[in-house]
C-alpha positions in Angstrom: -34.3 -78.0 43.8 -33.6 -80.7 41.3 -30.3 -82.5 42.1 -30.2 -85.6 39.5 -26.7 -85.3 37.9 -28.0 -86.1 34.3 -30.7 -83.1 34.8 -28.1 -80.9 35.9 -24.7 -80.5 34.0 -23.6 -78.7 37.3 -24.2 -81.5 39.5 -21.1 -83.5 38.1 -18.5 -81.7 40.0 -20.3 -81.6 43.0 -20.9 -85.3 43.6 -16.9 -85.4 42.3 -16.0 -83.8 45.1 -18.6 -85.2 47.3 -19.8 -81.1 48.4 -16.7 -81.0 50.2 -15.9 -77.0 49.1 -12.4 -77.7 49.8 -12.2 -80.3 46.6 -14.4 -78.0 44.7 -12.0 -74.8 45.1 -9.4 -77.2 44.2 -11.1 -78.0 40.9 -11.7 -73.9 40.1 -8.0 -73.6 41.1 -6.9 -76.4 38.8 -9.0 -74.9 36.1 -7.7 -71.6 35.9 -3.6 -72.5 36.9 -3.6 -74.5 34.0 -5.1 -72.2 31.7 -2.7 -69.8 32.7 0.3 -71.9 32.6 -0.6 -72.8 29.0 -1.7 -68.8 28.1 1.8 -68.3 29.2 3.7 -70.9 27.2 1.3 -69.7 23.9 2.1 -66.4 24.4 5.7 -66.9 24.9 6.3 -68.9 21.5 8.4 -68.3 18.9 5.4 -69.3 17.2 2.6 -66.8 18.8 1.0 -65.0 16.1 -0.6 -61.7 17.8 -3.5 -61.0 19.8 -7.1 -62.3 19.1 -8.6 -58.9 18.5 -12.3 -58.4 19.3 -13.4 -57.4 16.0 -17.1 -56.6 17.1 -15.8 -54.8 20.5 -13.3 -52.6 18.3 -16.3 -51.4 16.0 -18.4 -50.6 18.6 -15.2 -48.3 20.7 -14.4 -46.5 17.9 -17.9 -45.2 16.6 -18.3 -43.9 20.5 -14.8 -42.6 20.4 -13.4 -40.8 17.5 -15.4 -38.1 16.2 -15.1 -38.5 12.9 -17.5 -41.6 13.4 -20.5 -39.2 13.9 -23.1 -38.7 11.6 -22.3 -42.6 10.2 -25.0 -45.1 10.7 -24.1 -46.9 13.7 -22.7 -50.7 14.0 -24.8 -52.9 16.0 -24.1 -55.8 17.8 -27.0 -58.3 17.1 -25.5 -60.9 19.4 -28.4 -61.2 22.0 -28.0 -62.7 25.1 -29.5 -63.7 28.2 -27.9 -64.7 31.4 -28.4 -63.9 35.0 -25.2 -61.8 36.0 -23.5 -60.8 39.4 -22.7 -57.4 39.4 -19.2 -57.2 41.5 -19.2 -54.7 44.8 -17.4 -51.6 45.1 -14.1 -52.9 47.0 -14.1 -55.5 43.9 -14.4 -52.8 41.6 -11.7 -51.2 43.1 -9.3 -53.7 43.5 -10.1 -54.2 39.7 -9.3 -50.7 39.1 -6.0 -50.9 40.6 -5.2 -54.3 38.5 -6.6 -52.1 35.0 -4.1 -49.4 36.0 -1.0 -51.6 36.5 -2.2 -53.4 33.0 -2.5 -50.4 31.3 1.1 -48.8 32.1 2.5 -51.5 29.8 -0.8 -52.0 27.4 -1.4 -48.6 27.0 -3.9 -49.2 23.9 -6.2 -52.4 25.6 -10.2 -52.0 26.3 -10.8 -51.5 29.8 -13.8 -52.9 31.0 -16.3 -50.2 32.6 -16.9 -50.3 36.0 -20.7 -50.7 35.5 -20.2 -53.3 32.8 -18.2 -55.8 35.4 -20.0 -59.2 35.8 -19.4 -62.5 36.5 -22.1 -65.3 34.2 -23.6 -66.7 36.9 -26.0 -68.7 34.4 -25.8 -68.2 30.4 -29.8 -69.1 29.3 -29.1 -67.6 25.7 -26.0 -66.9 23.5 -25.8 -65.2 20.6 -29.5 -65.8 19.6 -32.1 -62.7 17.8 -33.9 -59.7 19.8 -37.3 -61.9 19.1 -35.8 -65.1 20.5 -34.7 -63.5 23.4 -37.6 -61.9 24.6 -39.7 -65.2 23.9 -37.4 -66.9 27.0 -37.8 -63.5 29.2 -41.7 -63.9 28.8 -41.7 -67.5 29.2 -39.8 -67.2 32.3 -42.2 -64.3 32.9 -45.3 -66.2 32.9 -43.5 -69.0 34.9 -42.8 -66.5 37.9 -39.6 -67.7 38.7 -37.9 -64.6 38.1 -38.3 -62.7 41.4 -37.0 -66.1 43.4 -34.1 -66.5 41.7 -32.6 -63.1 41.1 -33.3 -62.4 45.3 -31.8 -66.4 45.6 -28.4 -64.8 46.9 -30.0 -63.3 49.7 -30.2 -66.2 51.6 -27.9 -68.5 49.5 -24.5 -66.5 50.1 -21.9 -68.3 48.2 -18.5 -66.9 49.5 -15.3 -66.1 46.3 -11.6 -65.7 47.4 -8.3 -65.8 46.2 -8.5 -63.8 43.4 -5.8 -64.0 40.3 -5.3 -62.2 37.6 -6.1 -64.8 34.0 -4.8 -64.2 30.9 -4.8 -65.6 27.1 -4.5 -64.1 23.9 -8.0 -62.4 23.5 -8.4 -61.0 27.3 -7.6 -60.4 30.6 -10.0 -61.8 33.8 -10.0 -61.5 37.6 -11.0 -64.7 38.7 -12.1 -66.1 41.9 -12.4 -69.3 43.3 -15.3 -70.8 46.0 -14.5 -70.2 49.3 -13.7 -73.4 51.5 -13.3 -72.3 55.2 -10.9 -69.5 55.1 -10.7 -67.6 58.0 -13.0 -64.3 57.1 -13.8 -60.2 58.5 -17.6 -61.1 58.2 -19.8 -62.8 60.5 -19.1 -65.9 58.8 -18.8 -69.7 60.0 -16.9 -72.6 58.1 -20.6 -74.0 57.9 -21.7 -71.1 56.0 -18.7 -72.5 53.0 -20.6 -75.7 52.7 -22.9 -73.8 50.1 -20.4 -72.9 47.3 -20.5 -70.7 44.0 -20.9 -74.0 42.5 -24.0 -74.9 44.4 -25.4 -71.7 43.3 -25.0 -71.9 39.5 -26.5 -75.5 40.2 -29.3 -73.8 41.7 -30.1 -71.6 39.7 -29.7 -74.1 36.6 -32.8 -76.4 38.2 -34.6 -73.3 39.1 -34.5 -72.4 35.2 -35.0 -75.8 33.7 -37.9 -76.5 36.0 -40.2 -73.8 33.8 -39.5 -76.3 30.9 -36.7 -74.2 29.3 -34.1 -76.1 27.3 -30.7 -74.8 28.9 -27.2 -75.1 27.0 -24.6 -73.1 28.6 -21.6 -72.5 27.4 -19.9 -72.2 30.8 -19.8 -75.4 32.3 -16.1 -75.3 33.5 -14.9 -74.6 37.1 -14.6 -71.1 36.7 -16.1 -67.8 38.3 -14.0 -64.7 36.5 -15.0 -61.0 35.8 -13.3 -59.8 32.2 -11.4 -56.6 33.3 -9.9 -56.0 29.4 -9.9 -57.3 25.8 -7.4 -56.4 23.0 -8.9 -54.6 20.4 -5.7 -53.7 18.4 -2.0 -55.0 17.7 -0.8 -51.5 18.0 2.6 -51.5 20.5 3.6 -55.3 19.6 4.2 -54.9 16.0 8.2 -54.3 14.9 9.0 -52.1 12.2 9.8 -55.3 10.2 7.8 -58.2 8.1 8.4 -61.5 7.9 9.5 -63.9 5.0 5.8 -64.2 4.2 5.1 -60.7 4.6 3.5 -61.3 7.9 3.8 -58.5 10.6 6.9 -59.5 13.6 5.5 -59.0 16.6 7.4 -57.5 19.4 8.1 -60.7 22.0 9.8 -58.4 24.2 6.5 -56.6 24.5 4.4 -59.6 25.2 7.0 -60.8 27.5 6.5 -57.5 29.6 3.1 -57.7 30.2 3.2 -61.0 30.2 6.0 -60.6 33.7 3.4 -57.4 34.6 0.9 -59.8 35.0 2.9 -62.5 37.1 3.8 -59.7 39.2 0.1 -58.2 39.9 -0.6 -61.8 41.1 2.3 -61.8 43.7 0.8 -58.9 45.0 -2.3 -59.9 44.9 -1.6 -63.4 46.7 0.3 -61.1 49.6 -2.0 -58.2 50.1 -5.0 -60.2 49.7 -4.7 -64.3 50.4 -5.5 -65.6 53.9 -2.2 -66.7 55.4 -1.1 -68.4 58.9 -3.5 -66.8 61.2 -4.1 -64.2 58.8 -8.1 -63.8 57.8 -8.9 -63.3 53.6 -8.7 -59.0 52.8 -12.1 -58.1 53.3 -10.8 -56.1 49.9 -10.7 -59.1 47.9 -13.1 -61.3 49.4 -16.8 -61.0 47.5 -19.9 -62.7 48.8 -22.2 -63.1 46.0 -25.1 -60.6 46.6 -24.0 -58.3 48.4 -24.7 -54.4 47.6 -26.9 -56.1 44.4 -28.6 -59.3 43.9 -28.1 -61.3 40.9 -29.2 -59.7 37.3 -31.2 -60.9 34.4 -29.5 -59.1 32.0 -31.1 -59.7 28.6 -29.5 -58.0 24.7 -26.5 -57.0 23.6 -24.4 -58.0 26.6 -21.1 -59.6 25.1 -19.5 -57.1 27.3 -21.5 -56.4 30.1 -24.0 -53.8 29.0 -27.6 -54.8 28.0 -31.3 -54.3 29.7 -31.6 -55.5 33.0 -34.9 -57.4 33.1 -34.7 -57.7 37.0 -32.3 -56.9 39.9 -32.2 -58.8 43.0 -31.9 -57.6 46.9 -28.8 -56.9 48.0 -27.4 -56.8 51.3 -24.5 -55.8 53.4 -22.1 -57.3 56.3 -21.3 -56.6 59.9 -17.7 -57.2 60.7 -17.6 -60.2 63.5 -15.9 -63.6 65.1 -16.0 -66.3 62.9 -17.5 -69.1 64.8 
């Protein structure tokens, strides 16, 4: 596939770090310690102001959960998208369960992302674009038979994500990951087999869309490969009894400085349950190989949050536990 760097936004950090996965996972690590280092400093602040509340996602959870919502003509979220999506496996979706738990003992009131609505954006094609729009990409990539290839490309292009961490900011909560880079593994894998990264594969599948003539502008260009496990869709629990000077709601900084400790503490877990360690392999719990139990998704509509109309589903596959050579 097509690897000239001005082609290919994705190409940049790969000829950075000359392919060498090691120098890729520490650009995805860079990427998402800093963001939480600064989430936590925000958040912290005399000066922080409350969560960003996901108007669009409130509307939407309160018609399909308070009664008194039935009978009224339905919000709609006209945001369409398309993107190809991985759809975490179950032992991801059960480590993220555990994680959701832990958040929600101290967040009591937070959206919890579905099981079935877990993804990671592999590639974003379309953001926030009309129904008509949308469907005039899915049948030009239709007619350009692509679709098939590169929804089944993770069969044999296994990109390997470890080291997961829970990231935070004012607007939501994410498990991310970062490309694997030789770490001793349960599967029948080789340090070979880490040459081809997560990277490599959004790369891929950027050329193999762009080749049908498509004009591509993701939004996610950054080092990052993260599943959204919540989003605050209320202040309710962080707001004191009390205004400000202005008349502006207090907000409870001992509360955000609980979940903001609940969260450092998940990660310590995390890191000693889960992380490779001297001659300790990655937990086959944490460790997710793109593709397996589901290929990649073109996931096409209303899919802010995970939902939508799959378009096309690739193979999956699963593992055999063996020696790493």
């Amino acid at each position: 596939m097509a690897k000239d760097s001005s082609q290919n936004p994705f190409d940049e950090l790969i000829f950075k770090c000359q392919g060498d996965p090691a120098k890729i996972q520490a650009q995805y690590e860079a990427h998402r310690s800093t963001r939480n280092a600064k989430s936590k400093v925000h958040l912290l602040s005399p000066d922080f102001t409350g969560w960003q509340v996901d108007e669009i996602l409130k509307k939407l959870h309160v018609q399909t959960t308070i009664p008194s919502h039935e009978g009224q003509t339905p919000f709609i979220d006209h945001r369409n998208n398309l993107n190809f999506y991985a759809r975490p496996p179950q032992h991801i979706k059960d480590l993220i369960a555990e994680i959701q738990n832990e958040v929600q003992s101290v967040v009591p009131n937070i959206w919890l992302t579905p099981p079935d609505f877990l993804h990671t954006t592999v590639l974003e094609i379309a953001s926030s674009r009309t129904s008509l729009e949308v469907d005039s990409f899915v049948s030009h990539l239709q007619q350009s038979g692509v679709i098939p290839g590169l929804v089944n490309y993770t069969f044999n292009h296994r990109a390997r994500l470890v080291k997961p961490v829970v990231s935070f900011d004012a607007a939501a909560m994410a498990l991310s990951f970062v490309p694997a880079a030789g770490e001793p593994s349960r599967w029948s894998r080789s340090a070979d087999d880490d040459k081809y990264t997560y990277h490599h594969l959004r790369r891929d599948l950027y050329a193999g869309v762009a080749a049908t003539g498509l004009q591509l502008k993701p939004r996610y260009l950054v080092p990052s490969a993260h599943i959204t496990i919540a989003r605050f869709i209320t202040h309710d629990g962080f707001l004191l009894e009390k205004f400000g000077s202005g008349g502006e709601p207090v907000y409870d900084r001992e509360r955000v400085a609980v979940l903001v400790d609940k969260i450092e503490q998940i990660n310590q877990e995390i890191q000693a349950k889960h992380w490779p360690g001297e001659n300790r392999t990655v937990s086959a719990g944490a460790e997710w190989i793109v593709g397996e139990e589901t290929g990649l998704e073109l996931c096409k509509g209303p899919s802010w949050y995970g939902e939508g109309e799959k378009v096309l589903v690739g193979k999956g596959y699963t593992h055999e536990i063996g020696v790493r050579n």
